[in-house]
C-alpha positions as CSV (number, residue, x, y, z in Angstrom):
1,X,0.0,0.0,0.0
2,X,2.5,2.5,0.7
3,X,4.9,1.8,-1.9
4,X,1.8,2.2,-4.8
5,X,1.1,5.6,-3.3
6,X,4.6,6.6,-3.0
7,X,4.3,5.4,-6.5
8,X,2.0,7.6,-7.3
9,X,2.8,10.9,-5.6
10,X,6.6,10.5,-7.2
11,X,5.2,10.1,-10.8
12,X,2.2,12.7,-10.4
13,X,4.8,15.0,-9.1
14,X,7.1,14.0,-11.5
15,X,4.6,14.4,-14.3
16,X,2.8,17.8,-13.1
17,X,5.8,19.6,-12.2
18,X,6.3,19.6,-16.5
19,X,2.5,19.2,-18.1
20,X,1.6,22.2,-16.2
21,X,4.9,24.4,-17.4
22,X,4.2,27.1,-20.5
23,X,8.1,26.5,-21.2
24,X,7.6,23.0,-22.0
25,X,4.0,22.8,-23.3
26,X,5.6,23.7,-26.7
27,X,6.0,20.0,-27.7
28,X,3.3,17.4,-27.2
29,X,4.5,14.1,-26.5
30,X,2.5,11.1,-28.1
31,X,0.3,9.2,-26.2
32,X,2.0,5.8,-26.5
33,X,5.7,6.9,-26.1
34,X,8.1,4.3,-27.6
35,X,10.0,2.0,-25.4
36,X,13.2,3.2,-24.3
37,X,15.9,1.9,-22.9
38,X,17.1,3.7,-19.3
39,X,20.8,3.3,-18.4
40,X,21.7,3.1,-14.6
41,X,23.6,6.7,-15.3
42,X,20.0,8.0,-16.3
43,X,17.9,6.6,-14.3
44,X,20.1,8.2,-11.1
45,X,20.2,11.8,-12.7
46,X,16.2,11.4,-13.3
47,X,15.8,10.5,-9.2
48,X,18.2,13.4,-8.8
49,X,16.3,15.9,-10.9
50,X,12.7,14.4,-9.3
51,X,14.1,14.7,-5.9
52,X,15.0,18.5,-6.5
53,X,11.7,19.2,-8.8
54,X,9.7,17.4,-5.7
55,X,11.0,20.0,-3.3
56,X,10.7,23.1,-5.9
57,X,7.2,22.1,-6.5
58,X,6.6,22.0,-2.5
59,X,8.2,25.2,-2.4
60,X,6.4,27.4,-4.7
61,X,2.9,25.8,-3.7
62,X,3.5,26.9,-0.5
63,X,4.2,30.6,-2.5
64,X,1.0,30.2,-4.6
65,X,-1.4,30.6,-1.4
66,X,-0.3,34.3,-0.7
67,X,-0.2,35.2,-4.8
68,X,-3.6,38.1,-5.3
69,X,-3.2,38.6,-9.0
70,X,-2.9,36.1,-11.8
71,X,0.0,38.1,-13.2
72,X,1.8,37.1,-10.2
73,X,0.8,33.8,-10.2
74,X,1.6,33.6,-13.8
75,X,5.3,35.0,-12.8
76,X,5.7,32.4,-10.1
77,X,4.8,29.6,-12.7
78,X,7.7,30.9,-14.9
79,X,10.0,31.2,-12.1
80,X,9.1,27.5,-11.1
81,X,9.3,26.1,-14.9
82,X,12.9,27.3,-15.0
83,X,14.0,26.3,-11.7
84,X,12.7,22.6,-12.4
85,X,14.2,22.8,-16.1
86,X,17.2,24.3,-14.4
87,X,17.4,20.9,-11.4
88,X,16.6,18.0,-14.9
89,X,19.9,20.1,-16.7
90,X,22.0,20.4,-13.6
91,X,21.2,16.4,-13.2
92,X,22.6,16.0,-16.6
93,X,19.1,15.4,-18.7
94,X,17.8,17.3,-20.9
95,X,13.9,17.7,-20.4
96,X,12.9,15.8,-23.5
97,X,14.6,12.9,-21.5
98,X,13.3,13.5,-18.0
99,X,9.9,13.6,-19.6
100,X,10.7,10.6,-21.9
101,X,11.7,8.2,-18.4
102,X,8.6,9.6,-16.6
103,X,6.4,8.0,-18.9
104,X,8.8,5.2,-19.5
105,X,8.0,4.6,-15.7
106,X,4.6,5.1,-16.3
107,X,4.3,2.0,-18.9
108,X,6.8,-0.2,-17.3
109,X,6.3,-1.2,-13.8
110,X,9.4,-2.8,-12.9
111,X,10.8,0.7,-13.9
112,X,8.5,2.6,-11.9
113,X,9.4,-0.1,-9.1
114,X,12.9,1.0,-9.6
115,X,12.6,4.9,-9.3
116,X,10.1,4.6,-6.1
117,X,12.7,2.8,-4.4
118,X,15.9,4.9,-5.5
119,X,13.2,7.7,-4.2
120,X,12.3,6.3,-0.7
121,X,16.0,6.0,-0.7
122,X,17.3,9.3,-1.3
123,X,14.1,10.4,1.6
124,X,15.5,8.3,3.9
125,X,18.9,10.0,3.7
């Protein structure tokens, strides 16, 4: 039970923190992504980069609650967008990638089984 919801809450963070940016709505992604093969040197810069997108995310929610005009909560969106683009480069991905192993994970459970624990991991640390 608690691994599928920390399952979950990685890979909806995961996949929120970038279907919800303007920077990187520019490309649609197809709805059955083709299979890709995740080296080990990937799949640790992605729990890096989820890690650090996880904790962005956390951080400009907690912003979001004191925004009063949607021009500023438009301006904290872009300043999030590029921090979490800014945590998937400085982990070595580029966000075509990140986005690419996300949904990997997404179709391929002993993947996603994979990523939960390098994250429970990494939270434990």
């Amino acid at each position: 039970m608690f691994r599928n919801t920390t399952r979950t809450a990685v890979l909806a963070l995961a996949a929120a923190a970038f279907v919800s940016g303007p920077a990187l709505a520019q490309e649609q992604q197809p709805q059955q992504p083709p299979q890709i093969e995740v080296n080990d040197s990937q799949l640790d810069a992605f729990v890096d980069a989820t890690v650090e997108i996880v904790d962005i995310r956390e951080d400009y929610q907690s912003r979001a609650a004191s925004v009063e005009s949607p021009e500023e909560m438009g301006e904290l969106e872009t300043q999030a967008n590029a921090e979490m683009i800014d945590a998937v480069e400085g982990a070595g991905l580029q966000v075509e990638e990140y986005n690419q192993i996300a949904q990997a994970a997404q179709q391929d459970p002993e993947l996603d089984q994979q990523i939960v624990e390098m994250m429970t991991e990494r939270q434990e640390q």
